[in-house]
C-alpha positions in Angstrom: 30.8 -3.1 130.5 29.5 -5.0 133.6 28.9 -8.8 133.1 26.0 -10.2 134.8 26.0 -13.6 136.0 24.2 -15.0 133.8 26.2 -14.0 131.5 29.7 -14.3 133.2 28.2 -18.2 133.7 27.6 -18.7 130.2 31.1 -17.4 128.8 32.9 -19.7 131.6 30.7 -22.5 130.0 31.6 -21.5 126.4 35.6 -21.5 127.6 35.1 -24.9 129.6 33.7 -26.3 126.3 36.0 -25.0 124.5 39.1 -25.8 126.8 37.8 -29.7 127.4 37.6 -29.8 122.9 41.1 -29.0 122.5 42.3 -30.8 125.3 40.6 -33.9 123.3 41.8 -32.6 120.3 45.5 -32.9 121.3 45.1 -36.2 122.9 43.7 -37.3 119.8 46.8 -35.8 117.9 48.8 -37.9 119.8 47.8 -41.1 117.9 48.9 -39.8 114.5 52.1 -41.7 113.3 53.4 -44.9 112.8 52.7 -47.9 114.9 53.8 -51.7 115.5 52.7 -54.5 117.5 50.7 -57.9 116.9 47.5 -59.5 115.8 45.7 -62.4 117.1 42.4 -64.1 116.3 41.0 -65.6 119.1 38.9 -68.3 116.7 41.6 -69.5 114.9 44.4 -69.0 116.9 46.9 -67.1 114.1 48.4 -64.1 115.0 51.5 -62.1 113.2 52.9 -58.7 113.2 51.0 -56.0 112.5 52.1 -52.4 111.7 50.0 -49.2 111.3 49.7 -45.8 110.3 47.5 -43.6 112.0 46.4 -40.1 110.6 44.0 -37.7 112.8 41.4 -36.4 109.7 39.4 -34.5 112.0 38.0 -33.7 115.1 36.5 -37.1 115.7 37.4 -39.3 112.3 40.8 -41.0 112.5 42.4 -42.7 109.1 44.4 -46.3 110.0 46.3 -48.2 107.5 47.3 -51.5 109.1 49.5 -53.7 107.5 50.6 -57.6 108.5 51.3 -61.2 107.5 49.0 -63.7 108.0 50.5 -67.4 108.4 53.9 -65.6 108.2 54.2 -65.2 104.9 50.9 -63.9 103.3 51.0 -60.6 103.7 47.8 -58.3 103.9 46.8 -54.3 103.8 43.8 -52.3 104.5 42.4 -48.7 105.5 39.5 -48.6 108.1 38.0 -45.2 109.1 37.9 -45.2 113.0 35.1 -42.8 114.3 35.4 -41.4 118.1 32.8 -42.4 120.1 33.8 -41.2 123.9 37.0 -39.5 125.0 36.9 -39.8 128.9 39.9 -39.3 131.6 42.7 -39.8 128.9 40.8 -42.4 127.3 39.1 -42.5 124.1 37.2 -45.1 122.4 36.7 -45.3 118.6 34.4 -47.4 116.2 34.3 -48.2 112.6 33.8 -50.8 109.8 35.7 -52.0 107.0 34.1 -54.6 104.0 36.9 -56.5 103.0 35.3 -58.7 100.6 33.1 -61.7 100.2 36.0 -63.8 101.5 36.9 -61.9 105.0 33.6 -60.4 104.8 33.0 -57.0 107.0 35.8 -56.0 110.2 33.6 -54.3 113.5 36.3 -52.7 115.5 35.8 -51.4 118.9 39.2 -49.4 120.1 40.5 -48.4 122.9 43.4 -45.4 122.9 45.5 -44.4 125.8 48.3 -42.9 125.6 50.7 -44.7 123.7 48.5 -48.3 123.2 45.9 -48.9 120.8 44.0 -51.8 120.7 41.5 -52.8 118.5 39.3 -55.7 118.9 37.9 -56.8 115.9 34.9 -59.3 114.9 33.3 -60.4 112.0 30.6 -63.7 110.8 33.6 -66.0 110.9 36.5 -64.2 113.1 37.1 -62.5 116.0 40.2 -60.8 117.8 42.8 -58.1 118.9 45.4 -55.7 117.0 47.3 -54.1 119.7 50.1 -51.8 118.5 52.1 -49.3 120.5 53.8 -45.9 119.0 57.1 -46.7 117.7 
């Protein structure tokens, strides 16, 4: 069978595709675990520890449990669904949403993963500020 080059140029496409996807894929695979680091609003000025539990669900949908105290000894849990939105050089950016209630209101999170840092900052009607946890 002789390949022409058209068709030689589309099969090294399909395999560069493919090739860059799992490449973004493992990166992405990387993130799944636990994590620990800190919390800080930038309004109010409170920060604490935060941990987190990151689960890959599929090619571009990550699962993260964060748990934390707020004033030291309240201590608080959620699960926000974190949606890729660019993976770039090592770098990947994620997005997602979480209503928490008429008290806190909805959480916007912007992320930025590399390597082993995540850091997520947040913002909502009467907040704003950073998680930033590294892989234990």
């Amino acid at each position: 069978m002789q390949l022409t080059r058209k068709t030689f140029a589309i099969t090294l496409t399909f395999f560069s595709i493919l090739m860059a996807a799992q490449a973004n894929a493992g990166e992405l695979e990387n993130l799944s675990g636990n994590w620990a680091g800190t919390w800080n609003s930038e309004i109010s000025g409170h920060q604490g520890p935060l941990k987190a539990k990151f689960t890959v669900a599929g090619e571009d949908v990550v699962k993260a449990r964060f748990t934390g105290r707020f004033f030291k000894v309240v201590p608080f849990k959620f699960n926000v669904t974190l949606n890729v939105t660019s993976q770039k050089d090592g770098v990947t950016k994620l997005s997602g949403k979480e209503d928490l209630g008429r008290a806190l209101g909805t959480y916007h999170y912007d992320v930025t993963y590399k390597a082993n840092e995540f850091v997520a900052k947040y913002h909502t009607d009467k907040d704003k500020g950073v998680f930033q946890v590294r892989k234990k």
